[in-house]
C-alpha angles and dihedrals in degrees: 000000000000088000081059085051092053099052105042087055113008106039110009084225101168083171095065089042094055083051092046094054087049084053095052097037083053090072111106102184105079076210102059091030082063092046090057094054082053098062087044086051089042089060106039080061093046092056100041086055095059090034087062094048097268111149118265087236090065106060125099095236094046084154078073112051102108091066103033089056095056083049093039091062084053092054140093138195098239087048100044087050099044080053087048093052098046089054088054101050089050093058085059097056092052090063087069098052099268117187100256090211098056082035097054088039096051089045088061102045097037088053092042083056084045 
């Protein structure tokens, strides 16, 4: 999920995102597919944090700070919550049995645009 972070801020790589949305839509287990938008989630929090002046000390993925504060000084507040709420919205429409593969497409590019 870092690699989607990067992307999004750091490099504009559609192309990784496009990878990293295989990767997620690859993940049979609904269980497992959920955790990984967590630790998306996780992260999106973590840099916004930074971004808005937290300490370091006080993030969740503290192993990564190097690299979520470089994303974090690319990063704004309007932009961290429109990626929040997508991947929200895309919780809801799994619940209706949403085809992972469309949805996790649709989350990249939809948060690339954002």
């Amino acid at each position: 999920m870092l690699a989607v972070l990067k992307a999004l801020t750091l490099t504009g790589d559609r192309v990784q995102l496009l990878r990293s949305s295989e990767e997620l839509a690859a993940i049979k287990d609904r269980g497992e597919y959920e955790q990984s938008l967590d630790v998306l989630e996780s992260m999106i929090r973590d840099a916004w944090a930074l971004a808005l002046g937290r300490l370091a000390e006080s993030i969740i993925n503290y192993d990564l700070k190097k690299d979520l504060t470089e994303i974090a000084a690319e990063l704004n507040s309007k932009r961290a919550a429109s990626w929040l709420t997508e991947i929200e919205e895309l919780r809801g429409a799994l619940e209706v049995n949403l085809n992972r593969k469309i949805a996790s497409d649709g989350l990249m590019m939809k948060m690339a645009s954002a």
